[in-house]
C-alpha positions in Angstrom: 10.0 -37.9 -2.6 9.7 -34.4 -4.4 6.0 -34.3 -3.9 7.1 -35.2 0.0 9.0 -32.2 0.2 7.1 -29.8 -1.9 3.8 -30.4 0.6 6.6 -29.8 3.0 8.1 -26.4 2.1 4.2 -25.5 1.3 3.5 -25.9 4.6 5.9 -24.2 6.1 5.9 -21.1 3.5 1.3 -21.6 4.9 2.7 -21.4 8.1 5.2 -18.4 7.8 2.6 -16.2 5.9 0.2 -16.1 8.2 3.1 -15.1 11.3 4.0 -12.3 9.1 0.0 -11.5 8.0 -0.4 -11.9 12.7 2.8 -9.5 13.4 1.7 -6.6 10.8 -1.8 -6.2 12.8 -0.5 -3.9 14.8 1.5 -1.9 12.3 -0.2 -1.9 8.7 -3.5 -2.2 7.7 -4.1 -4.6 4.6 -7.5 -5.0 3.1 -8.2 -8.8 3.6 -8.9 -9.4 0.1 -5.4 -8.5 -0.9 -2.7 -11.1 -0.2 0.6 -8.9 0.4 4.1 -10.6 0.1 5.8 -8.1 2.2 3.9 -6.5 6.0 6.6 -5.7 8.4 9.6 -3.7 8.2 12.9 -5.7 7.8 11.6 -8.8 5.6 12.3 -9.5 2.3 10.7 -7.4 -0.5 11.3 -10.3 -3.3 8.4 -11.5 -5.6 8.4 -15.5 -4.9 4.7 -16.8 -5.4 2.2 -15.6 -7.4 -0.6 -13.1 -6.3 -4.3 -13.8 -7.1 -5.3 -10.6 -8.8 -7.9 -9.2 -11.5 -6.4 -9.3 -15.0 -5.2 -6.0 -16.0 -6.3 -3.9 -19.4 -5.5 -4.6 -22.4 -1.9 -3.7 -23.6 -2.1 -0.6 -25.5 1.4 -1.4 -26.9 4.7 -1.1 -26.5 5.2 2.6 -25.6 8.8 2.8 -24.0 10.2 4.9 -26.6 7.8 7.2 -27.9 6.9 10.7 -26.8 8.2 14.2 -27.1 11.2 13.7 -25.1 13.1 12.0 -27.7 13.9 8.7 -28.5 15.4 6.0 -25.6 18.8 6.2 -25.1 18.8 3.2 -23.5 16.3 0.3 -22.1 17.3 -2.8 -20.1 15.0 -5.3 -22.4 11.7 -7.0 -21.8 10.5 -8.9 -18.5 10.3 -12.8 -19.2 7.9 -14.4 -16.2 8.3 -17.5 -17.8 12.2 -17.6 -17.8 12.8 -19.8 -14.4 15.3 -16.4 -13.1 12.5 -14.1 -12.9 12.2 -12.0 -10.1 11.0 -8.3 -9.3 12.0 -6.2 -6.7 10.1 -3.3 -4.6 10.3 0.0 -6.3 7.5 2.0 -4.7 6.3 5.5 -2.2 3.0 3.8 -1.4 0.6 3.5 2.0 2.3 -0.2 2.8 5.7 0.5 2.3 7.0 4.4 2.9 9.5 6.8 3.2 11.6 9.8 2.4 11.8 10.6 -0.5 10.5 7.0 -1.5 9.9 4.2 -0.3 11.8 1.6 -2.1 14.2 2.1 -5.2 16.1 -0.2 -7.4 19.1 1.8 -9.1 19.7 -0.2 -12.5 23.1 0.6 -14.3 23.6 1.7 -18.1 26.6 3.1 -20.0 27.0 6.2 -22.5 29.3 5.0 -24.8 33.0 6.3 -25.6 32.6 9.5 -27.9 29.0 10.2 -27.0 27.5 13.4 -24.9 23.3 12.6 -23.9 20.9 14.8 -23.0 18.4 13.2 -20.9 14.5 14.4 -21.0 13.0 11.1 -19.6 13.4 7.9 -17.3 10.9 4.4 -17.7 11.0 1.3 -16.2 8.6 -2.0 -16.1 6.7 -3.1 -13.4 4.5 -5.4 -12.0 1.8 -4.2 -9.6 -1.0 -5.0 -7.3 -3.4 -2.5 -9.3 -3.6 -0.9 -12.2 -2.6 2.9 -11.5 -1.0 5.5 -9.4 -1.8 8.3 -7.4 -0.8 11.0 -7.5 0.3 10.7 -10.9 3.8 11.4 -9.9 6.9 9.7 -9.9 10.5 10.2 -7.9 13.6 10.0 -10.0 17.6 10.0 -9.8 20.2 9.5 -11.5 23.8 8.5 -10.0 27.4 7.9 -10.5 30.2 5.8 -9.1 27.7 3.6 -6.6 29.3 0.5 -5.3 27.5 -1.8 -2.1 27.1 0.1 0.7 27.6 3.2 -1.3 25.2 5.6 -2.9 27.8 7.4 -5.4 27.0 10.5 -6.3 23.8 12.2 -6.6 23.7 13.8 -10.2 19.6 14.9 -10.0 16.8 14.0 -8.7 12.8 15.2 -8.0 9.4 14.5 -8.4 8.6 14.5 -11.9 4.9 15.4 -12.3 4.4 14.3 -16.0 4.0 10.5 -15.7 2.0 8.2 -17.7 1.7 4.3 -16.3 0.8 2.5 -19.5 -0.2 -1.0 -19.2 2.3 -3.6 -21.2 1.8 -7.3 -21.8 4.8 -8.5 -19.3 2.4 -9.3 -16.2 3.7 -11.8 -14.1 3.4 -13.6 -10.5 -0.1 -12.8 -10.7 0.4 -9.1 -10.9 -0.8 -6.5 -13.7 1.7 -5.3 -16.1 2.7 -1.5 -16.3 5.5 1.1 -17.6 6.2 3.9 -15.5 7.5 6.7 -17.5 7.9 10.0 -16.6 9.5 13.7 -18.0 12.2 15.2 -16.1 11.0 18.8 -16.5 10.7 20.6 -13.0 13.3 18.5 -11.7 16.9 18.9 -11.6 17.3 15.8 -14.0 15.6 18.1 -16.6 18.3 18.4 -19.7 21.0 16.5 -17.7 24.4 16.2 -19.9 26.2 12.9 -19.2 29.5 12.6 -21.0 30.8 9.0 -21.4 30.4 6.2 -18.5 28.1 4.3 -16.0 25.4 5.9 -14.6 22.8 4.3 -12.1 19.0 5.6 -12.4 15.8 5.2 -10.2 12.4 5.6 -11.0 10.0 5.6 -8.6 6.2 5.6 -8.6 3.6 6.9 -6.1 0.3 5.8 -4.4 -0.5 7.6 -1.2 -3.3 9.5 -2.7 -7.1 9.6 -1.8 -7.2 6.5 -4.8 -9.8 3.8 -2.9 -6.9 1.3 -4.2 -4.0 2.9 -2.8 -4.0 0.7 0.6 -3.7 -2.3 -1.4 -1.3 -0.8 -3.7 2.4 -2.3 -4.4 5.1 -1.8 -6.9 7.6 -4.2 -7.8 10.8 -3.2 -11.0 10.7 -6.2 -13.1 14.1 -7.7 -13.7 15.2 -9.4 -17.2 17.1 -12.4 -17.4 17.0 -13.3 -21.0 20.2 -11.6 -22.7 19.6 -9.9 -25.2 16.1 -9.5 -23.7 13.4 -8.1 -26.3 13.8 -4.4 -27.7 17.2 -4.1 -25.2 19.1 -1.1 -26.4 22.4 -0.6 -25.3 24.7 -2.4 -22.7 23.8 -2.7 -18.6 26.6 -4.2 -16.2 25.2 -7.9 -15.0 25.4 -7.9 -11.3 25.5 -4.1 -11.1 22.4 -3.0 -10.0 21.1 -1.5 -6.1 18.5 -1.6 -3.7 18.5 1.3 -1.2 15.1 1.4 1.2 15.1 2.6 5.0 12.0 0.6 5.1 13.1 -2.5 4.1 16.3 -2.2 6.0 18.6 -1.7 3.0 21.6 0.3 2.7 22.6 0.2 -1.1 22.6 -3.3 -1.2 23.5 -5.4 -4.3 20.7 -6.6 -6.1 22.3 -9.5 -8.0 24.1 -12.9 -6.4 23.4 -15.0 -3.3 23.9 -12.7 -0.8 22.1 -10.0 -3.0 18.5 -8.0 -2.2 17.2 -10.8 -4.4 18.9 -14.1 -2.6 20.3 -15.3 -5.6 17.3 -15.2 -8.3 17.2 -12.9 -10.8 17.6 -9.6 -10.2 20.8 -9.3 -12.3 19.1 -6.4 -14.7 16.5 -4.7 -14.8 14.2 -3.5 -17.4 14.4 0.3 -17.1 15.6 3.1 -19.4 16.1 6.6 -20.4 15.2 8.9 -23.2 16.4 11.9 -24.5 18.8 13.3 -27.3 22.6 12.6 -28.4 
């Protein structure tokens, strides 16, 4: 009977793909040898089946932390693919799914503890992606405070940070190639940011609308981390506390977390992304 219905939902998940791949002819142009999860404006920008991709480079190791901006202050933990919660969510400014200022942006949560004052230099965050780089080598940050559903808080900074690396990591999943985004603060408003004890939200975004051949195809997706404690987590992120804000996608600060969330109920709950600077 469960082989029954899984040729069943198969089918109908056949089916459904290639409506969607029919209904984005007219509005997005895909190269054929890419199979995209998410064409047409309004549908869900969840990872659910794997991708058929290259493998990506070698990890050239675990570089969250380093770097002249100081240590992290914070990181969400590791992405798991194998843990049966994973999920990613769209985090991207790329030709397939755009927008001002970006396209897509997951806001993950993280607290400065009682007592201490931090002086952020840097944001980071995990992804999973389509290809293996960005251009231009750019990414859009923020940082926020008091966001609830439906409401984006307030904006503390925010900019395009133009010193960005995208490092490839060994947390690949759904078929995708495994990368950090991390980039510097300086030239943007975020640059030397005090924040005094609390929650905060931040957002890091990365960018592919540049004359890169693989930018059509490009897609960017914040991985999520289920496991708790997840690997190399460093201080304390709300469950259930994260956002998803896209005009593309049809989003208005919407919960990421829960059934009724951006992510329908798996994963999503945190997210592997962090900060560095000084305290």
């Amino acid at each position: 009977m469960k082989k029954v219905l899984f040729s069943l939902v198969l089918v109908a998940l056949l089916v459904s793909l290639v409506s969607v791949s029919a209904m984005a002819q007219d509005t997005k142009t895909v190269p054929s040898n890419v199979r995209q999860n998410v064409l047409v404006k309004g549908t869900a920008p969840i990872l659910k089946h794997a991708w058929s991709l290259p493998p990506a480079p070698p990890s050239v190791g675990p570089l969250y932390c380093n770097g002249n901006g100081g240590s992290c202050l914070f990181y969400g933990g590791d992405f798991n693919a194998s843990d049966s919660n994973a999920n990613a969510l769209a985090s991207e400014t790329d030709v397939i799914v755009n927008g001002s200022p970006y396209g897509a942006a997951v806001y993950s949560n993280f607290t400065v503890p009682a007592g201490q004052t931090w002086t952020i230099r840097g944001l980071l965050a995990n992804v999973v992606t389509t290809i293996t780089g960005v251009d231009p080598r750019t990414a859009y940050i923020e940082l926020r405070s008091g966001m609830s559903a439906g409401n984006g808080g307030t904006l503390l900074c925010s900019g395009t940070a133009t010193s960005e690396s995208f490092i490839a990591n060994n947390l690949s999943g759904f078929g995708l190639n495994g990368f950090t985004v991390k980039a510097y603060t300086t030239g943007t408003s975020c640059d030397g940011l005090v924040l005094t004890s609390g929650i905060y939200w931040e957002a890091i975004v990365p960018n592919c609308t540049g004359s890169d051949s693989s930018c059509p195809s490009a897609r960017y997706f914040e991985d999520d981390t289920e496991d708790h404690p997840g690997n190399f987590k460093l201080g304390f992120q709300q469950p259930d506390d994260a956002f998803f804000n896209s005009t593309f996608f049809g989003a208005n600060y919407e919960e990421t977390g829960g059934a009724s969330g951006a992510c329908a109920g798996l994963g999503c709950d945190r997210f592997a992304a962090g900060l560095f600077g000084t305290k």
